[in-house]
C-alpha positions, 0 to 999 in steps of 0.5 A: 403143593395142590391142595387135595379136594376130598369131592375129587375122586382122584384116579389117575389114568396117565395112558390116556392124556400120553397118546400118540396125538399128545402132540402139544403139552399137556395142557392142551392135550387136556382142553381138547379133551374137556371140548368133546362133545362126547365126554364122559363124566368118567373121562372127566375124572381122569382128566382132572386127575391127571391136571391135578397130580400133575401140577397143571392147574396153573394154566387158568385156561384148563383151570377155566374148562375144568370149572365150565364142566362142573358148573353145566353139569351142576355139580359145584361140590366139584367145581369149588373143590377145583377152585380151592386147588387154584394158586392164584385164581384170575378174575374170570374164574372168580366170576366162573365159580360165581355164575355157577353158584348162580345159575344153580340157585346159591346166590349166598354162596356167589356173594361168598365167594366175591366177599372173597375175592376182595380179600385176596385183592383179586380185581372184579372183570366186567362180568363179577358185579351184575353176578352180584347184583343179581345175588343181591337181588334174589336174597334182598340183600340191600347192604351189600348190593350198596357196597357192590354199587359203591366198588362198581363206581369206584372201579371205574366200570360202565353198566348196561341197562340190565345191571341197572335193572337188577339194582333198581329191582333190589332197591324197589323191593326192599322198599329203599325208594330213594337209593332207586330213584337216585340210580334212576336218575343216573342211568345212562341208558333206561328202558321200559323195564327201567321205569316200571321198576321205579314206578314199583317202588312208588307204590311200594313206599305209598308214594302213589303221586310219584309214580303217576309223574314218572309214569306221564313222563314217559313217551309212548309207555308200552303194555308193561308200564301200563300194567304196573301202574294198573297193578299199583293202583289196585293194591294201595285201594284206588281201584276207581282211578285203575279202571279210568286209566284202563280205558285210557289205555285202551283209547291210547291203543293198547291190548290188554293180556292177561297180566293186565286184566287180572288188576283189572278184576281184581279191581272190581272186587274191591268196588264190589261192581260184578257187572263191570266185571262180567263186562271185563270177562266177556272182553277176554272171552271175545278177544280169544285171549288165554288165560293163565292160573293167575288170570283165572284165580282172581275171576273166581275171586271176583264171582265169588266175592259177588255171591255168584257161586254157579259162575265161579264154578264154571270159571274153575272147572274151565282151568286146564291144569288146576294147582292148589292156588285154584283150589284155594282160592275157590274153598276159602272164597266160599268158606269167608262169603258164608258158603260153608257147605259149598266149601267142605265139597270143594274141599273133599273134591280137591282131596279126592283128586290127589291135590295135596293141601297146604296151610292156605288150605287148611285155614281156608276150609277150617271155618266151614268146619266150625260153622256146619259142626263138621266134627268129624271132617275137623278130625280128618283136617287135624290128622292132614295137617300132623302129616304135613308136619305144620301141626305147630302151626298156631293159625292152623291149630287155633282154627281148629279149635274153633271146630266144636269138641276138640278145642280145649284138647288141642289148646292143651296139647300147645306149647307156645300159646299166643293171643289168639290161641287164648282168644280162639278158646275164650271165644269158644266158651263164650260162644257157647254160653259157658262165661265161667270158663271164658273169664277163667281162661281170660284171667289166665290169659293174664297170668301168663303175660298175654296181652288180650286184643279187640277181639278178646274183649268183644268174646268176653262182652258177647258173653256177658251181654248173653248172661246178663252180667251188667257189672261184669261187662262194665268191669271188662270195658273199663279194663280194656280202655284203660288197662290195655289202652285199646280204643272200642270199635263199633261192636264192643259198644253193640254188645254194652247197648245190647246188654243195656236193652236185655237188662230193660234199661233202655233210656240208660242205653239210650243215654250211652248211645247219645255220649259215644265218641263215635257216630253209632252205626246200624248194629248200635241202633239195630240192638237199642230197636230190639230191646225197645220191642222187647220192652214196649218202649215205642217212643225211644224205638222210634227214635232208633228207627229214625236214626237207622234210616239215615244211615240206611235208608234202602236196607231190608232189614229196616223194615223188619225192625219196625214190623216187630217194633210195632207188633210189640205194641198192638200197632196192628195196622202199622204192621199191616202197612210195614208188611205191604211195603216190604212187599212193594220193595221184594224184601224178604227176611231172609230165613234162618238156616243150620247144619247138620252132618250125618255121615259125612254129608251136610244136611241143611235146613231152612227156618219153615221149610218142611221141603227136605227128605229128612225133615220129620226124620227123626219124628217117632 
């Protein structure tokens, strides 16, 4: 007896199929019915009515309409309750329900459905494994997309290049570079796509040589090919060797689109070169090649990474259809490049018009807040992100907590607090001179199992270094070589020399410089100079400054250091002579700036400059 599938609306309407035209069995009297283009969703429901109280089912063809139906209509609720009512279901309409949960984005439930088909001891047709692959390829299922292949050999079936394609797109991406290179190896029939695959999953699994053997090994590489190894090189950092093969790929004859270029400005990020990369955007701008968002967000990534903060603007507002990727890619770009104010207006313009943030939004924006004292836009942010519902968000809520006022509030209000929540806090406090709170939290930090990173300690070193806790600073560097075996960067042994030079103990800081495992770097020789200006110790500031040069012989802040170096020892002339080099090489120390947020707008104000509208505001 059929099984009655409670997502079938079963109303039976027997006039309808026993017509005069009824001239053939029932069965076909249904196909026929199911093959009008002007069927109705409610003559449908009578047709399978009719199939199904009349024990028509059995005729896989019908069965295989009734499927067909559903599926183009994307209603597989139906289509599976059909299928449950199936005695004994053939292999194409096995692979018919499966391409239904395919093509309707369940690519878990296709994988069900084969897992039962084995089951039942159905044999897979022709059409079952590539619907698996497939399958296997969106959920990254690598197990089972192994076992697929197995039973595919083992059936004896032959494949086509796209089920190929598919396996080696799943084993590429889920990093299986040896179970790729094998079925590259076997495939009967490649092509492009085919190596660009197995070229991916090279750079995938770092293996950079690889991919460049396979890649020379193909006979006239099409645009594709080159893009993917441009793309490869790019992300494993090799962005010099990506811009050689670029112009070999031109010289080779090959036009570059917009897929290419974007690995291509992208590239020129990473080299910091801005001039190639204005080269590269005049090109596009000549050939008439149109870009999309994708093209577009890494020229602004590109101008803004070079401080070129007008031009990113006029890449953005040449976007058509802006999405939140284009908007977050201006606002966080300018927020890590120090261009705070220039973020928040983004932002609020982005608001404005109607574009929703999400979290990269949010942790774009975020330290902008936090760096002009945007309290009231924190606020504003805070209330944004309880209605997006990621106010659970540890990364979200510990940049908020940077903002000042609401940290220990919102560091409170988390139930689950990580390490860089504990940091966020401890490194408020510590920012803010409060080093009693900052050490409380640390040793509650501990308490609770947390284990602190690099950058809790350096807060915690800051602090001390600002307060002049020598033994306290000492205690925290020793805890965190050997309690938590974490090796010093370069700024934790900045912030020891730092409070060395503020204690006046410059030769001890000399000292510790000369017996550090790693080569100082320019901030360690930077703080050994100011303390030595501080203390009037010319001759260990000398040696400072001599050790500075070498490591940055063109730097302007060279020059400053010296200048105070020896204004600190009545070294008049020598000031005199600094101050004209200075001049003769344009540098200028660039000023100090702060923030203040007056009604939702950002004032800011440069050190010495008596120029801004409300300079003597607030002067009665």
């Amino acid at each position: 007896m059929p099984v009655r599938a409670p997502a079938i609306q079963l109303a039976v309407r027997r006039p309808l199929l026993l017509s005069p035209a009824s001239l053939h069995g029932p069965e076909e009297r249904c196909i026929s019915l199911l093959g009008s283009p002007a069927l109705t969703r409610r003559c449908f429901g009578q047709v399978l009515s009719f199939a199904l109280t009349g024990g028509l089912l059995d005729c896989s063809s019908l069965a295989m309409r009734l499927l067909q139906f559903c599926v183009s209509g994307c209603d597989m609720s139906t289509a599976c309750s059909i299928f449950r009512c199936l005695p004994d279901p053939a292999p194409f309409l096995w692979s018919a329900v499966m391409k239904g949960h395919s093509q309707n984005g369940s690519p878990g439930h296709c994988l069900s459905y084969f897992r039962d088909m084995l089951c039942h001891g159905a044999a897979p047709n022709e059409f079952v494994h590539p619907l698996v692959f497939k399958a296997c390829k969106n959920l990254g299922a690598v197990s089972e997309g192994k076992q697929a292949h197995g039973h595919m050999i083992k059936s004896g079936f032959s494949w086509d290049v796209h089920v190929g394609n598919d396996l080696l797109h799943l084993y590429g991406e889920r990093g299986s570079l040896d179970d790729a290179l094998w079925l590259y190896d076997e495939m009967p029939e490649r092509n492009m796509v085919s190596h660009m695959l197995v070229v991916d999953a090279c750079f995938r699994a770092g293996n950079i040589d690889l991919a460049k053997s396979i890649f020379d090994g193909v006979a006239a590489p099409d645009l594709v090919l080159w893009s993917a190894l441009l793309a490869g090189y790019v992300h494993s950092g090799a962005s010099f060797v990506a811009l050689q093969l670029f112009r070999q790929m031109l010289r080779a004859g090959n036009s570059p689109d917009h897929i290419t270029m974007v690995s291509v400005f992208s590239a020129c990020v990473q080299l910091g070169d801005h001039v190639l990369g204005r080269q590269a955007h005049g090109c596009v701008e000549r050939s008439g090649m149109k870009m999309n968002n994708v093209g577009f967000t890494a020229l602004l990534s590109m101008y803004i990474n070079s401080d070129l903060a007008d031009d990113a603007l006029k890449i953005f507002e040449n976007i058509t259809h802006k999405d939140v990727v284009s908007w977050n890619s201006l606002i966080t770009g300018f927020s890590e490049n120090g261009r705070s104010k220039e973020a928040l207006e983004v932002f609020r313009r982005m608001i404005r018009s109607g574009m929703k943030p999400d979290r990269v939004t949010f942790l774009g924006v975020l330290p902008s807040c936090a760096q002009v004292g945007a309290i009231e836009t924190g606020r504003e942010i805070e209330c944004m992100v309880q209605s997006n519902g990621i106010h659970t968000d540890l990364m979200v809520v510990t940049s908020l907590m940077d903002i000042p006022g609401d940290a220990r509030r919102l560091f409170d209000s988390l139930h689950l607090r990580d390490v860089f929540a504990w940091t966020s806090i401890i490194g408020g406090y510590a920012m803010n001179g409060n080093w009693e709170e900052a050490n409380s939290h640390f040793r509650h930090m501990l308490a609770e199992g947390i284990r602190p990173n690099e950058v809790t300690f350096l807060s915690l070193l800051a602090s001390c270094s600002h307060k002049g806790l020598v033994s306290e600073e000492l205690e925290y560097f020793k805890s965190m070589t050997q309690d938590h075996l974490i090796e010093p960067k370069m700024e934790h042994y900045a912030c020891l020399v730092d409070l060395l030079g503020r204690a006046g103990s410059v030769d001890e800081a000399k000292r510790f410089i000369d017996n550090m495992p790693l080569e100082p770097g320019p901030n360690v020789w930077g703080s050994l100079i100011g303390a030595c200006a501080t203390h009037k110790n010319i001759h260990i500031g000398e040696y400072a400054y001599r050790h500075l040069t070498e490591l940055e012989p063109a730097a302007d802040a060279n020059y400053v250091f010296l200048s105070n170096l020896c204004a600190a020892t009545n070294r008049w002339e020598e000031v005199a002579s600094t101050r004209t080099k200075m001049e003769s090489h344009l540098t200028r120390k660039a000023p100090g700036c702060s923030w203040i947020v007056v009604e939702g707008e950002i004032h800011e104000f440069l050190a010495g400059d008596m120029t801004h509208q409300h300079a003597y505001g607030g002067i009665g």
